[in-house]
N, C-alpha and C positions, 0 to 999 in steps of 0.2 A: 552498559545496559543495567548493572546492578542499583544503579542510581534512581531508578523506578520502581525498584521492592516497594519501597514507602509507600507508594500510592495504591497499592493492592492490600494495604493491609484489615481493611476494613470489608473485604470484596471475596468472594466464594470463587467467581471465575471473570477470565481475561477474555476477551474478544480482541485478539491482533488482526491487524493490515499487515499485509506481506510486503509489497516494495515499496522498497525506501523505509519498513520500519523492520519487521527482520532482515532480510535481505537486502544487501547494500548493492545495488543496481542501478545508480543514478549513473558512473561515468560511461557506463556500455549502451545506456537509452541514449545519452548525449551523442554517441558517437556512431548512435543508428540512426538516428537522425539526421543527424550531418549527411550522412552519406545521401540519404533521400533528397536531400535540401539541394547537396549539390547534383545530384543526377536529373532535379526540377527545377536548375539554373536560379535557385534563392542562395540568399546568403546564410553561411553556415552561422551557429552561433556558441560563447561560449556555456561551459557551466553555470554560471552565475546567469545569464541569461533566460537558459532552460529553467534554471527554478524560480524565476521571474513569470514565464509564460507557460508554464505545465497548469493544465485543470483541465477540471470532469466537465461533462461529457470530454471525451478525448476529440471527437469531431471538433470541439471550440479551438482545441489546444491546435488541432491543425491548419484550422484558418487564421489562428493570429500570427503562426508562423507563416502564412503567406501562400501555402497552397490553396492554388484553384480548384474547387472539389465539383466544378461545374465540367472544368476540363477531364480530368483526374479523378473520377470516383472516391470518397470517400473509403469505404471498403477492399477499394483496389490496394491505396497507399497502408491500411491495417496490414492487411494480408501479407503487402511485402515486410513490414517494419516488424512483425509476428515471428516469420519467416526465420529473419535475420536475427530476430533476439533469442528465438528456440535453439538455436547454433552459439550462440554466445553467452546464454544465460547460465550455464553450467560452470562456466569460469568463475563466477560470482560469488562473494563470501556473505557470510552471515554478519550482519555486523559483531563487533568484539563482545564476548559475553553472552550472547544470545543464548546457546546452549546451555550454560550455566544457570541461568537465569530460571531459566523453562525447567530448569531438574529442580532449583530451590522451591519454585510455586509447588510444586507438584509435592515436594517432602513436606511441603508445610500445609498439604492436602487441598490445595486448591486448582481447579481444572481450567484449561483454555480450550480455545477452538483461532480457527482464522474467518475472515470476513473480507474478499477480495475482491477486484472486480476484475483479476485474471480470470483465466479459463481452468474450469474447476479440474480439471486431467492434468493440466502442466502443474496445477499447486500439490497434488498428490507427488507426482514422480516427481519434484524439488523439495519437498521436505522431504519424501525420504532419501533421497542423492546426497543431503546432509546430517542424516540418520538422526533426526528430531521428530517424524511422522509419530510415533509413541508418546507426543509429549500432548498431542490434541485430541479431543474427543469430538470433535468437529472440524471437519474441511469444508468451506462453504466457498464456491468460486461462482463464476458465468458460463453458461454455458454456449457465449461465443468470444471473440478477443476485439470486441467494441466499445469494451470498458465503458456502456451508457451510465450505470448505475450499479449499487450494491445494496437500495435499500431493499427493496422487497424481499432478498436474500436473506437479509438479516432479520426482519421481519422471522421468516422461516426460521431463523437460528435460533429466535429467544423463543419461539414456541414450542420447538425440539430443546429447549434446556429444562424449561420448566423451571428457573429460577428468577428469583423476585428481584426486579430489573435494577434496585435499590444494592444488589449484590454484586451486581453485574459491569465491568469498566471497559470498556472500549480506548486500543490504542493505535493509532494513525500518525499520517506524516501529512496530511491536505488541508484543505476545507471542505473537500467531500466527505472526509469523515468528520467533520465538524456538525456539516447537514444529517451525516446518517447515524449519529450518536443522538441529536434531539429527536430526529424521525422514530428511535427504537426506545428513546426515553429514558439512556443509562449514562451514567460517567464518561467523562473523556479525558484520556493523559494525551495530546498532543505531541509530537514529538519537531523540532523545527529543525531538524540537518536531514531531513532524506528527501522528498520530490520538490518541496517548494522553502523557500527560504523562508527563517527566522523571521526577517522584518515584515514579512507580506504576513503572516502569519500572528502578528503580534495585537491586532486591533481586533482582529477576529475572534482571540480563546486566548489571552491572557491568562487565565486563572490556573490551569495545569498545562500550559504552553512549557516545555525543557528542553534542553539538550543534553544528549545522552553523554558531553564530555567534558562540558563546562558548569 
């Protein structure tokens, strides 16, 4: 994670995505999914697969895995996949550095927040279960686990900052945060190892497209 200093150095405050870019959560979605897949007689699929077909709205992300949401509620399958991740997200490490990281911005006087389109209660009691809650002057979540969107949130974020958007860098692991960095009008560091893979990601933000280990 240290390998992303550089691109704050021109920037007053960070706007982080929580999974997949602090929080390393990719294998425990894969394997709550699986489960769902197979208790709605689909075929299960791998990792590589999942970050192939993971996108926002999450409604999309379930029908091209093949649920019928005609049969199946849409909201029914959240509900249980929510369920099952609030039981197993606790397991989940921060990726390598992260804490580290979040204390250097902050000695070298610059401020973050998150920007998610978790539900803004679980992002509270998960930062502080990893006792980094101190390291944000903003928590911005959803307040359901539908994951439609996170602009208008952010939206909300930059006008509770009050700083000049030219200061301001947004960092993600999708192409939802690709959409909701031009939506807000600020920088984006890209990140390509947390919900969707490197190559699907490379036509789209090339310019501060990294990996946090290569």
């Amino acid at each position: 994670m240290n390998k992303l200093a550089k691109h704050f150095e021109s920037k007053q405050h960070v706007i982080w995505d929580w999974n997949g870019t602090l929080l390393d959560d990719v294998d425990v979605c894969v394997d709550i999914i699986n489960g769902l897949l197979q208790r709605h007689s689909l075929p299960r699929i791998t990792r590589s697969a999942y970050r192939k077909k993971f996108r926002f709205p999450i409604i999309d992300y379930y029908r091209a895995l093949g649920f019928d949401l005609e049969c199946t509620p849409f909201e029914e399958l959240a509900a249980e996949f929510i369920s099952e991740y609030a039981d197993a997200v606790p397991t989940c490490l921060l990726f390598d550095g992260t804490a580290e990281l979040l204390q250097a911005l902050a000695s070298s006087g610059k401020s973050c927040s998150i920007l998610s389109a978790a539900q803004e209660n679980h992002l509270r009691e998960l930062t502080s279960h990893h006792g980094i809650s101190q390291n944000f002057a903003h928590i911005y979540g959803l307040s359901d686990h539908y994951a439609v969107s996170k602009i208008e949130r952010g939206h909300e974020l930059i006008r509770e900052l009050e700083i000049p958007k030219e200061h301001i860098v947004l960092v993600g692991d999708t192409d939802h945060d690709i959409e909701v960095a031009r939506a807000l009008g600020v920088d984006l560091v890209l990140l390509g190892d947390g919900h969707q893979e490197y190559e699907r990601l490379v036509p789209l933000h090339p310019e501060t497209l990294v990996s946090r280990y290569h």
